[in-house]
Short mmCIF file of the C-alpha atoms (twelve columns), coordinates in Angstrom:
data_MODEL
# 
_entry.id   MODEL 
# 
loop_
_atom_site.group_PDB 
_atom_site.id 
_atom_site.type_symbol 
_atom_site.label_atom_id 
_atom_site.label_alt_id 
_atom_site.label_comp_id 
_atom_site.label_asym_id 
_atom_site.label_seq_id 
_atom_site.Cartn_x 
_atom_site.Cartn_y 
_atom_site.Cartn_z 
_atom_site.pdbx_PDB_model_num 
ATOM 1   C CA . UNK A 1   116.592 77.802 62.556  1 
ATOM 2   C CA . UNK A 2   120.152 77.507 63.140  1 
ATOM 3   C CA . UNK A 3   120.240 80.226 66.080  1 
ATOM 4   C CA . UNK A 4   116.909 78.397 67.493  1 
ATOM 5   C CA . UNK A 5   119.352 75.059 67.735  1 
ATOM 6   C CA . UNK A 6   122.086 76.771 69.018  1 
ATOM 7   C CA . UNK A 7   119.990 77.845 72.113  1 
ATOM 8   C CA . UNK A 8   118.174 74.199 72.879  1 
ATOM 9   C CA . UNK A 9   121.821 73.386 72.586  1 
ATOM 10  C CA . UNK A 10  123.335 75.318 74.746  1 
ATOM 11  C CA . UNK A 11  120.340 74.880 77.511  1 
ATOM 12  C CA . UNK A 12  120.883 71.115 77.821  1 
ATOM 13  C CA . UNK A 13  124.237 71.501 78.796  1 
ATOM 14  C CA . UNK A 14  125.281 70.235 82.629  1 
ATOM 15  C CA . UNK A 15  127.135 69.881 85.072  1 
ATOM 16  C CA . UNK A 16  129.360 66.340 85.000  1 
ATOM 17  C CA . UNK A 17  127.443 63.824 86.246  1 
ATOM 18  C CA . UNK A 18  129.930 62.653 89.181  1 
ATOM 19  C CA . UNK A 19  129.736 66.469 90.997  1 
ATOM 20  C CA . UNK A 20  126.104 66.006 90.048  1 
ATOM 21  C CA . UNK A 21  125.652 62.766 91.862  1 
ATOM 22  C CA . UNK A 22  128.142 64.452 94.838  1 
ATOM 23  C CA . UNK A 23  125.760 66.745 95.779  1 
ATOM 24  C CA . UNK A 24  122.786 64.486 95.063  1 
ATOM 25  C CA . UNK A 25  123.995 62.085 97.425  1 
ATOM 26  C CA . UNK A 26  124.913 64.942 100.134 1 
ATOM 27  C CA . UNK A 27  121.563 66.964 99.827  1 
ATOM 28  C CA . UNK A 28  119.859 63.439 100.018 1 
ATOM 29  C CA . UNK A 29  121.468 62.751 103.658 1 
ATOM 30  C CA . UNK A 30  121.626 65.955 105.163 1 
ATOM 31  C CA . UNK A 31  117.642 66.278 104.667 1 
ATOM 32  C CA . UNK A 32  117.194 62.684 105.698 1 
ATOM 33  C CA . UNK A 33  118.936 63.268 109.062 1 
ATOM 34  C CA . UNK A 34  117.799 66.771 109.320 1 
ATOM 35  C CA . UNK A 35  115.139 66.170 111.937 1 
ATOM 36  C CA . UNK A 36  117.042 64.584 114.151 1 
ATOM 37  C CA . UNK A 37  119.165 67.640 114.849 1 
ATOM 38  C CA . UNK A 38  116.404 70.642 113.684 1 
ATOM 39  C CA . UNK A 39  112.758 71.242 114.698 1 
ATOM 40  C CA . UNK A 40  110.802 68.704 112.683 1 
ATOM 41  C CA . UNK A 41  108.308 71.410 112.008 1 
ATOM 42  C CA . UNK A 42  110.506 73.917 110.940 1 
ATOM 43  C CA . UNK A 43  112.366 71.814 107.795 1 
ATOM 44  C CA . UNK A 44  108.830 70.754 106.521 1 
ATOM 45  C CA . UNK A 45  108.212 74.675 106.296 1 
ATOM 46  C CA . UNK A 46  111.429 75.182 104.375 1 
ATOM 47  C CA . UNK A 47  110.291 71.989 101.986 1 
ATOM 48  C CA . UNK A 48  106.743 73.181 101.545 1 
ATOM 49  C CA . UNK A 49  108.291 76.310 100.897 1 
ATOM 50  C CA . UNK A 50  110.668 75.228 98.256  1 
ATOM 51  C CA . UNK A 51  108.542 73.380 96.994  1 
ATOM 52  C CA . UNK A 52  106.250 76.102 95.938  1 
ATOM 53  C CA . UNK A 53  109.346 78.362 94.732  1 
ATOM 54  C CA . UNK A 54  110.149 75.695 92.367  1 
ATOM 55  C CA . UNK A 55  106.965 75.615 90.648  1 
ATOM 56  C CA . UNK A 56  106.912 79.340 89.882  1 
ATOM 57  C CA . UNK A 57  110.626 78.843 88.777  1 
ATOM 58  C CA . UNK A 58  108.907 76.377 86.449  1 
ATOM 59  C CA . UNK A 59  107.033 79.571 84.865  1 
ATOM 60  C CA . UNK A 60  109.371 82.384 85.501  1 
ATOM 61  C CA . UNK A 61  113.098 81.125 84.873  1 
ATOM 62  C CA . UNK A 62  111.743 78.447 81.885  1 
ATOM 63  C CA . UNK A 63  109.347 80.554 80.477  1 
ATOM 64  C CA . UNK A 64  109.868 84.172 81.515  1 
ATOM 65  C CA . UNK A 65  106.396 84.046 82.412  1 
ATOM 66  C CA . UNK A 66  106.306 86.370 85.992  1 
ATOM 67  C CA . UNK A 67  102.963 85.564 87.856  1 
ATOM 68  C CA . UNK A 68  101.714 87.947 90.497  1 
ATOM 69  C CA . UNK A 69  98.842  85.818 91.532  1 
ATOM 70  C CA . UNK A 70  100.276 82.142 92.338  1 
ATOM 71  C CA . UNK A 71  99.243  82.442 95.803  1 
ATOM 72  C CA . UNK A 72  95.954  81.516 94.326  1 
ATOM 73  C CA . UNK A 73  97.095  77.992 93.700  1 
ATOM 74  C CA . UNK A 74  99.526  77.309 97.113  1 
ATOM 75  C CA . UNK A 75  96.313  78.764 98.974  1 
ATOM 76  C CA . UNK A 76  93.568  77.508 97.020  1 
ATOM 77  C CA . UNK A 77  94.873  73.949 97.727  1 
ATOM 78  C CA . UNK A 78  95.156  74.421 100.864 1 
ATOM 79  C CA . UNK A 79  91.927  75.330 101.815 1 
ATOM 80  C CA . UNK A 80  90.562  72.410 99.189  1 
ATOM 81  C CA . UNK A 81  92.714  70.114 101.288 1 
ATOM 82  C CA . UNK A 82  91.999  71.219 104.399 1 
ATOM 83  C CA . UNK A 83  88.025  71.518 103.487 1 
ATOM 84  C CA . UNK A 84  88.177  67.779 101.982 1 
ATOM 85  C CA . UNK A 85  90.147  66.377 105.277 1 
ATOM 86  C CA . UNK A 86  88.186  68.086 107.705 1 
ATOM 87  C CA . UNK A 87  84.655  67.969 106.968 1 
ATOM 88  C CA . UNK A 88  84.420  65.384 104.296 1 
ATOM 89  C CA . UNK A 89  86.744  62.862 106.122 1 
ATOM 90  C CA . UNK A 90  88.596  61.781 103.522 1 
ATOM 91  C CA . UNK A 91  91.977  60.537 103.640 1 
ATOM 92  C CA . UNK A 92  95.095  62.628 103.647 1 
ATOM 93  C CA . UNK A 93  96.361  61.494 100.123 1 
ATOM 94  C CA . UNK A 94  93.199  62.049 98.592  1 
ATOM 95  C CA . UNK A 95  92.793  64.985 100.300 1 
ATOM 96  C CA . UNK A 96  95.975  66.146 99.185  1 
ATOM 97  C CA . UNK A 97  95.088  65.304 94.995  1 
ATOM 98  C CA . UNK A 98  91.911  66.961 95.280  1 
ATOM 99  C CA . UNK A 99  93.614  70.341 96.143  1 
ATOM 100 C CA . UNK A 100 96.218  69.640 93.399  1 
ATOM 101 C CA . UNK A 101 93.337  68.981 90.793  1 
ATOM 102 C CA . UNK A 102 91.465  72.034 92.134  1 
ATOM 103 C CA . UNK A 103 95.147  74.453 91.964  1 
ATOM 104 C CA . UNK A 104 95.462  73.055 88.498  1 
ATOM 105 C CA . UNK A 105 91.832  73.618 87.394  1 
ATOM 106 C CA . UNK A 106 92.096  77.389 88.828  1 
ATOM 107 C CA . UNK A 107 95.720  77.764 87.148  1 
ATOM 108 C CA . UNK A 108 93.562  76.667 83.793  1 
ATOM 109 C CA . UNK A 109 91.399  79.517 83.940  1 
ATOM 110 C CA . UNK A 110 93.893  81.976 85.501  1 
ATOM 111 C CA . UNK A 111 96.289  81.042 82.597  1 
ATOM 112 C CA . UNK A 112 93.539  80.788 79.949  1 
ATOM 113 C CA . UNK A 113 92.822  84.525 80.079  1 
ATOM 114 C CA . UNK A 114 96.208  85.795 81.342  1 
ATOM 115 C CA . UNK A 115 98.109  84.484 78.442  1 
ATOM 116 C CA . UNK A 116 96.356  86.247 76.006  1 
ATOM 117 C CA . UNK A 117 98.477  88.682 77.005  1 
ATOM 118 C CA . UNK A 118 102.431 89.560 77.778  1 
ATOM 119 C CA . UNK A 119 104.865 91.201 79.995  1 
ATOM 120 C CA . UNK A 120 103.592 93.711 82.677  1 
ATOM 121 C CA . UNK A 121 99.980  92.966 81.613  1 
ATOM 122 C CA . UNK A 122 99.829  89.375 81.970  1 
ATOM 123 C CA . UNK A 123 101.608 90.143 85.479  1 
ATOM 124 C CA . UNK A 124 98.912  92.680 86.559  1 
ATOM 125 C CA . UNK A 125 95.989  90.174 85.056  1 
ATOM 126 C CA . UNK A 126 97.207  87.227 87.393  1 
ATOM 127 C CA . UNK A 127 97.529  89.655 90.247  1 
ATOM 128 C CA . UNK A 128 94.163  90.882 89.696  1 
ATOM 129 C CA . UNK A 129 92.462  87.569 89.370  1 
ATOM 130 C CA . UNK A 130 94.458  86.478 92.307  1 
ATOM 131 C CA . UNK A 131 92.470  89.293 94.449  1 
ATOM 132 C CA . UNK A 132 89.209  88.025 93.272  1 
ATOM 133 C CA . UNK A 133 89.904  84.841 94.664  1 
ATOM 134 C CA . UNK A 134 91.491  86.357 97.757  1 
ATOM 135 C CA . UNK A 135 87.792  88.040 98.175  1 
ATOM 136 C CA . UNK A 136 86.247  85.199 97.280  1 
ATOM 137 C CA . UNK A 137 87.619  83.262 100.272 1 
ATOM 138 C CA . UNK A 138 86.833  86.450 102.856 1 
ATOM 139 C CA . UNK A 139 83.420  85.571 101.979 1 
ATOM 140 C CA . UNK A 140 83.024  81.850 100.670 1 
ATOM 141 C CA . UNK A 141 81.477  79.722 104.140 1 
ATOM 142 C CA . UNK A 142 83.676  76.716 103.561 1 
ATOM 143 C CA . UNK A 143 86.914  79.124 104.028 1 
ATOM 144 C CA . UNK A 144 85.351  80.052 107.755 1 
ATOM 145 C CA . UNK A 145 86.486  83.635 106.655 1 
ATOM 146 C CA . UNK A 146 89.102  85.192 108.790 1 
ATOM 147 C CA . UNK A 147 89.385  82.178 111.205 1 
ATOM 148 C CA . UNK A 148 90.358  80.018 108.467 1 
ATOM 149 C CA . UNK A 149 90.077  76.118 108.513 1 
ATOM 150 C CA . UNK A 150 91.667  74.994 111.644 1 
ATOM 151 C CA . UNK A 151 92.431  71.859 113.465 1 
ATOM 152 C CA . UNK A 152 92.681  70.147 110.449 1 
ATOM 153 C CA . UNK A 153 93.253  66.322 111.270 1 
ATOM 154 C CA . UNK A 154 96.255  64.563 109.580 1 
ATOM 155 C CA . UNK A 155 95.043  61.281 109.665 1 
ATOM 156 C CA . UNK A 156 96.907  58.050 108.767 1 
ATOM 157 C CA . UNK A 157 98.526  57.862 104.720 1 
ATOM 158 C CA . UNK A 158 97.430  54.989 102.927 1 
ATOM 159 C CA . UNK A 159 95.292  53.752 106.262 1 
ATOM 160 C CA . UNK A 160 98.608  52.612 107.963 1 
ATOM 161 C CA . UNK A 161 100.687 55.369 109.087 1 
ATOM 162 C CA . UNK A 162 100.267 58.134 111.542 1 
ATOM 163 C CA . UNK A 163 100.840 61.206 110.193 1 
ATOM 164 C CA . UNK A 164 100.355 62.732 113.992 1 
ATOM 165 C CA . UNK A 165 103.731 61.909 114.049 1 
ATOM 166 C CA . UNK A 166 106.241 64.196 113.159 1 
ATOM 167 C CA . UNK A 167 108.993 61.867 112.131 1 
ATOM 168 C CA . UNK A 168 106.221 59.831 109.939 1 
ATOM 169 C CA . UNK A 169 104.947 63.239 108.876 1 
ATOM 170 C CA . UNK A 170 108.543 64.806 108.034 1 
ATOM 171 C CA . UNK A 171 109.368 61.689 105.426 1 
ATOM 172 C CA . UNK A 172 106.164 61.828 103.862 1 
ATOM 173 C CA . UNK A 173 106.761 65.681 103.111 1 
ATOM 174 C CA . UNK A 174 110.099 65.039 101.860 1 
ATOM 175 C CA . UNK A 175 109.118 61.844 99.660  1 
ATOM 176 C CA . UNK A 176 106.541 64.512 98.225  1 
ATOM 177 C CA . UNK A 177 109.097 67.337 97.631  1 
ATOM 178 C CA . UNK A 178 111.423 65.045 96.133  1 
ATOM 179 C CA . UNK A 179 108.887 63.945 93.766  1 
ATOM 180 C CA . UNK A 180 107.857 67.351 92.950  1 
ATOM 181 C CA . UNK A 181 111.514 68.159 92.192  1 
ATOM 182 C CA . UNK A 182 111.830 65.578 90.089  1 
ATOM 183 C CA . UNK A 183 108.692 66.144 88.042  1 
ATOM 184 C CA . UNK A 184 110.000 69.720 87.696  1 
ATOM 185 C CA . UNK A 185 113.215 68.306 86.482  1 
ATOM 186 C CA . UNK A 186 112.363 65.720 84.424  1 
ATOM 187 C CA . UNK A 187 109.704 68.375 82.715  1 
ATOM 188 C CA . UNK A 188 112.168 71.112 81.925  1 
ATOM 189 C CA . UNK A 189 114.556 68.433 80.449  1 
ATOM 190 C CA . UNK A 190 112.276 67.166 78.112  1 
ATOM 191 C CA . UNK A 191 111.136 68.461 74.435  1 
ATOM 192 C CA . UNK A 192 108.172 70.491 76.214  1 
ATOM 193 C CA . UNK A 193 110.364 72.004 78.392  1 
ATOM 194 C CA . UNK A 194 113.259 72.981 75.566  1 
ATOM 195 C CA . UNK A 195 110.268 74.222 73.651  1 
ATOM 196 C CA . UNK A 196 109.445 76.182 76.586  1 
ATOM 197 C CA . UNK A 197 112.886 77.825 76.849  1 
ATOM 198 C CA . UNK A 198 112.840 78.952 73.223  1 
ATOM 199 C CA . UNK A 199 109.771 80.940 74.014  1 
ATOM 200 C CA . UNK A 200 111.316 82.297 76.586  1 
ATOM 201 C CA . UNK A 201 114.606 83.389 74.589  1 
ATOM 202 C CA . UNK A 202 112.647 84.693 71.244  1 
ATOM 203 C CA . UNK A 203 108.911 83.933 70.850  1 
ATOM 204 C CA . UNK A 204 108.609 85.281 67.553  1 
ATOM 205 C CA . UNK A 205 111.553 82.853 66.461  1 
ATOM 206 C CA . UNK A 206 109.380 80.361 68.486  1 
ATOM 207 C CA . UNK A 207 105.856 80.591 66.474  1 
ATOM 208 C CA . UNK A 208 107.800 80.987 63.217  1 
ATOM 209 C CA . UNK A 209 109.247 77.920 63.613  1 
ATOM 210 C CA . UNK A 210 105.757 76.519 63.984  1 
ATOM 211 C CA . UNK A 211 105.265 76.060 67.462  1 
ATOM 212 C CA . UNK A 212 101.656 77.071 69.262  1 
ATOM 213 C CA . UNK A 213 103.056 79.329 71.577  1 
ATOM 214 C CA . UNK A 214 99.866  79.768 73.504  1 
ATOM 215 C CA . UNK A 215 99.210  76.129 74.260  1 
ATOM 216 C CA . UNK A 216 102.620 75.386 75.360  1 
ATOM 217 C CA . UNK A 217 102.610 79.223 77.584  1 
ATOM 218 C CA . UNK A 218 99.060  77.738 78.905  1 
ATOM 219 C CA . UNK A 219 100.600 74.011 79.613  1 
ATOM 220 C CA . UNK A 220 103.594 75.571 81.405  1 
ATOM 221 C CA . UNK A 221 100.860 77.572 83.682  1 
ATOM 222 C CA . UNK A 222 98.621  74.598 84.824  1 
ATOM 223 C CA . UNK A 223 101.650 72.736 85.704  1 
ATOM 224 C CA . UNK A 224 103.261 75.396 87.811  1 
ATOM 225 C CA . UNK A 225 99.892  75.646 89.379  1 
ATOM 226 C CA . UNK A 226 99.498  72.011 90.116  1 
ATOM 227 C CA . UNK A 227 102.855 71.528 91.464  1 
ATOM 228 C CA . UNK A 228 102.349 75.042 93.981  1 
ATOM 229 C CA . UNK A 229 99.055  73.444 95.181  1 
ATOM 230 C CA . UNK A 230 101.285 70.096 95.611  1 
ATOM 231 C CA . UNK A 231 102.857 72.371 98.329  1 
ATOM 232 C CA . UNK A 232 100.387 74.494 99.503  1 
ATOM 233 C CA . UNK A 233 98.144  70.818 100.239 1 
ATOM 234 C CA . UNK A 234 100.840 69.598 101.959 1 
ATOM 235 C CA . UNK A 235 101.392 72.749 104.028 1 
ATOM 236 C CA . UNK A 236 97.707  72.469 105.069 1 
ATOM 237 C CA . UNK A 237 98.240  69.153 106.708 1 
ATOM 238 C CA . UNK A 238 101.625 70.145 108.452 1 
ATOM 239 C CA . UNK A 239 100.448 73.176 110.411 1 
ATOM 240 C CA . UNK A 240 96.605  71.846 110.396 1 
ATOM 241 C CA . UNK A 241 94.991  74.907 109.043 1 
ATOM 242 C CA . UNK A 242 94.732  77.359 105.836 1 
ATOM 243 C CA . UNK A 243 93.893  80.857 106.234 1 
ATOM 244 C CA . UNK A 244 93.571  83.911 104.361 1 
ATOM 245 C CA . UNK A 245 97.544  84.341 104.538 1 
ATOM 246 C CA . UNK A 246 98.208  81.757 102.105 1 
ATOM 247 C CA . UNK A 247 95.754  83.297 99.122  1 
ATOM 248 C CA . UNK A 248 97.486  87.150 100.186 1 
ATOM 249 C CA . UNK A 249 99.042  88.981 98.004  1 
ATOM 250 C CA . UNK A 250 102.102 89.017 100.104 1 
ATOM 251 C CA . UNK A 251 102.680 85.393 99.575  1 
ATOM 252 C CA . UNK A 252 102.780 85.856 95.641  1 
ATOM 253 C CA . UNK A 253 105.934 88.236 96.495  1 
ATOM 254 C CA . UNK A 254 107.351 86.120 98.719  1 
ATOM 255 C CA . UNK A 255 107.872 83.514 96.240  1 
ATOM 256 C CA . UNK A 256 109.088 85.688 93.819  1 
ATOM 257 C CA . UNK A 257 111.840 86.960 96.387  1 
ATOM 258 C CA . UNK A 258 112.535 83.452 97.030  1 
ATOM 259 C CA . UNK A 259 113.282 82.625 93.649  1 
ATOM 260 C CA . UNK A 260 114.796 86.023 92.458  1 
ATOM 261 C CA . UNK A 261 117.446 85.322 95.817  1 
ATOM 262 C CA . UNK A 262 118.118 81.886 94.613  1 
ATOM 263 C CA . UNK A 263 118.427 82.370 91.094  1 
ATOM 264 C CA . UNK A 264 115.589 81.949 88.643  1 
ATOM 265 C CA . UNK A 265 116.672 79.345 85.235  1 
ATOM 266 C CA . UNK A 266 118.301 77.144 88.347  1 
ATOM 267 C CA . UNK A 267 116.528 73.932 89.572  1 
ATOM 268 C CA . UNK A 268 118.808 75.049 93.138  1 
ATOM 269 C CA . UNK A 269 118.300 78.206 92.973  1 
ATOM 270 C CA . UNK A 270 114.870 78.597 94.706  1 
ATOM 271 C CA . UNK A 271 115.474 75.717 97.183  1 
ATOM 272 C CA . UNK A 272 118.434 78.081 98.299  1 
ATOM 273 C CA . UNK A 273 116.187 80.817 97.902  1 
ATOM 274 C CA . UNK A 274 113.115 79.186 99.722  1 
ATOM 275 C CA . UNK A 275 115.374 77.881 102.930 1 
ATOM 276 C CA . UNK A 276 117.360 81.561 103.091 1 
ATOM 277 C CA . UNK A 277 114.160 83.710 103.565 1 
ATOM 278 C CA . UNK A 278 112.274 80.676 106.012 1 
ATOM 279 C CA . UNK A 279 115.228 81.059 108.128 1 
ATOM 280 C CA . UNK A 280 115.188 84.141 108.134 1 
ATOM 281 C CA . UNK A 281 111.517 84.986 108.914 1 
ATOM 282 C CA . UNK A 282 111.813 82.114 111.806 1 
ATOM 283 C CA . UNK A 283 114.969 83.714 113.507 1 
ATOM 284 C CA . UNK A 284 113.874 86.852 113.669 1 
ATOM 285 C CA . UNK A 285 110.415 86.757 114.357 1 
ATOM 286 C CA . UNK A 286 111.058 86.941 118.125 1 
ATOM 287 C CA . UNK A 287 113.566 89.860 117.784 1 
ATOM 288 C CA . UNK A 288 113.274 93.393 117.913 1 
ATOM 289 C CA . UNK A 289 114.128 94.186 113.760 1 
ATOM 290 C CA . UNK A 290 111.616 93.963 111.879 1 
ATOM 291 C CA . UNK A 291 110.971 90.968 109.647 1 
ATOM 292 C CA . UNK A 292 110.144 92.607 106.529 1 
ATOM 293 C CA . UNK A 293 112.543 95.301 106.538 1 
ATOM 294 C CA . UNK A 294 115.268 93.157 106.999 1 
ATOM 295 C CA . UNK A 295 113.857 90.609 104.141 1 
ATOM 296 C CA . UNK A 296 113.885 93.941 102.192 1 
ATOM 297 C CA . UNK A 297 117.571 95.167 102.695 1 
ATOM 298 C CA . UNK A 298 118.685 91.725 102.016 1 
ATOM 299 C CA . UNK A 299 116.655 91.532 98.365  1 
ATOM 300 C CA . UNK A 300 118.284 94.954 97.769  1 
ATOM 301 C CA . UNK A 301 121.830 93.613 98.319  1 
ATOM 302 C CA . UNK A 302 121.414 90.800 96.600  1 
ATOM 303 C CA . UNK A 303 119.857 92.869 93.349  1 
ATOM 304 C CA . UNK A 304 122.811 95.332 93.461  1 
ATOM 305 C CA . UNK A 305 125.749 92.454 93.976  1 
ATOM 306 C CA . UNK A 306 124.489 89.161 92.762  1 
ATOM 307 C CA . UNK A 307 122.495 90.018 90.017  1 
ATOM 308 C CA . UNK A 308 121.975 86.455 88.446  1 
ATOM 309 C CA . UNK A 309 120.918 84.963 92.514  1 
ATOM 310 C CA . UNK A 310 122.918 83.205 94.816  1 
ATOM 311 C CA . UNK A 311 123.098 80.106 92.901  1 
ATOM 312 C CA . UNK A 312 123.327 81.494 89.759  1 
ATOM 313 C CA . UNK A 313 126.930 83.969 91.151  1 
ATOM 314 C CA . UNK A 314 127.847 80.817 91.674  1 
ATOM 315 C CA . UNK A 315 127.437 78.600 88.295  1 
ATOM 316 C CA . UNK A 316 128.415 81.665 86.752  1 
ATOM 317 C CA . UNK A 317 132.027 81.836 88.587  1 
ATOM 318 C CA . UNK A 318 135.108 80.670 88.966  1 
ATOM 319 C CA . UNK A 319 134.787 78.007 90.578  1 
ATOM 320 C CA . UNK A 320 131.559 77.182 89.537  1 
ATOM 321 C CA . UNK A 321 132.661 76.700 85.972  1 
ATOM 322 C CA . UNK A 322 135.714 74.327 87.264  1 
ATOM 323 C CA . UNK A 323 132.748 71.594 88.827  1 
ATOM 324 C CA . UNK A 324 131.284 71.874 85.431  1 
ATOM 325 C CA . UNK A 325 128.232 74.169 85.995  1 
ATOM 326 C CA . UNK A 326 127.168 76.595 83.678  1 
ATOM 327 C CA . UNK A 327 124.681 79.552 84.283  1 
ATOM 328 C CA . UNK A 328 122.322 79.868 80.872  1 
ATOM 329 C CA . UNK A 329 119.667 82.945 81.633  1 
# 
């Protein structure tokens, strides 16, 4: 009992709250006048992106769950959104919950019978359910197959504002990533989420102390899956369309390089991550290397030198320690 106290202890400590308002307050303003001096387009990407990162740091780095199949939720609410928008008419909020209620009802049965079991199995369970939904969308006639849904209208939020606009549309993405951030926050900080930790540090300890280890494993999942088809919704009304990519396979290990860059048990960590490799991908897509071998060499450095992420080398040193942060993994 003592030991299990010791660790919820030692997880809630943070950084002091001035250097945590200093970069508050600097994120806050460089991503409110990022537009103005980057590609409107380009920084929603990164958000939806890091968005989505988050979410599956929500399961991986809080409750060493590691999910091969969360494409299934960023994807799956797209093409719910997308669907709803287009053909149904409805408007882009709405449209938006629906594919976070559908991502959260598919991350209830994905999690349901993935639980049940731990380590490399429940990994190779969620990537195997995530292929039958990948299938399922080749075939399914609302997903238009390999086309995808395209031209997917944005419409106006709340009845008022354009959202053809890309300043309108760029503060209405980044008013829903900093909610999502903060519901990730406020959710690891709270009993759940300590709970949550504890599992992930000893799980025996965990259900001798009484806890129902499979409800709060299961909980964790649906919200993880909500919060990536928060993104993947979103994502469907910035670009206009959801394909097959987004359900792929790939995009399930893109996420977990995101995090696994960034550091995984850091809130930062996969918004560094998320912004590194959508850089990355964007820079080079029109040059000669190829994309994916550079993404490759780069997760291979960073496994070999910064073992703990980015973000994480960086709580964990020096000077990390002197602005009060601590790395707990």
């Amino acid at each position: 009992m003592a030991d299990m106290t010791d660790t919820l202890k030692s997880e809630s400590r943070r950084p002091s709250p001035s250097v945590q308002k200093a970069f508050l307050v600097v994120g806050l303003v460089l991503l409110i006048w990022a537009p103005f001096f980057i590609y409107p387009i380009f920084v929603m990407k990164v958000l939806c992106f890091a968005l989505f990162a988050c979410a599956f740091n929500l399961l991986l780095g809080y409750t060493g769950l590691l999910s091969f199949g969360h494409a299934t939720f960023f994807g799956g609410a797209a093409y719910f959104t997308a669907y709803t928008v287009k053909e149904w008419g409805v408007p882009p909020e709405l449209g938006i919950l629906i594919g976070v209620a559908g991502a959260a009802l598919l991350g209830l049965i994905m999690g349901f019978v993935a639980i049940r079991r731990q380590g490399i199995y429940f990994a190779m369970i969620t990537l195997a359910l995530s292929y039958m939904f990948y299938f399922f969308c080749l075939q399914a006639k609302f997903t238009q197959g390999e086309d995808g849904i395209q031209s997917v209208p944005r419409g106006y939020l709340f009845g008022v504002i354009d959202l053809n606009n890309s300043f309108n549309m760029y503060y209405f993405v980044l008013a829903v990533f900093i909610i999502g951030v903060l519901i990730i926050w406020r959710f690891i900080n709270s009993p759940f989420g300590m709970i949550l930790k504890s599992i992930r540090e000893n799980e025996q300890r965990a259900i001798s102390l009484g806890y129902s280890v499979a409800h709060y494993k299961l909980g964790a999942f649906v919200m993880s899956a909500a919060l990536a088809g928060l993104a993947g919704a979103v994502k469907a009304l910035v670009f206009q369309f959801a394909t097959l990519t987004d359900v792929a396979w790939q995009m399930s290990g893109e996420v977990i390089l995101m995090t696994l860059l960034g550091g995984i048990g850091t809130l930062v960590g996969p918004l560094f991550g998320a912004g590194f490799v959508a850089t990355l991908e964007n820079y080079l897509a029109t040059s000669e290397f190829p994309v994916t071998v550079i993404t490759g060499i780069v997760f291979m450095v960073c496994v070999l030198l910064f073992r703990r992420g980015i973000i994480g080398e960086f709580y964990a040193s020096r000077l990390g320690r002197k602005l009060g942060f601590e790395y707990r993994r």
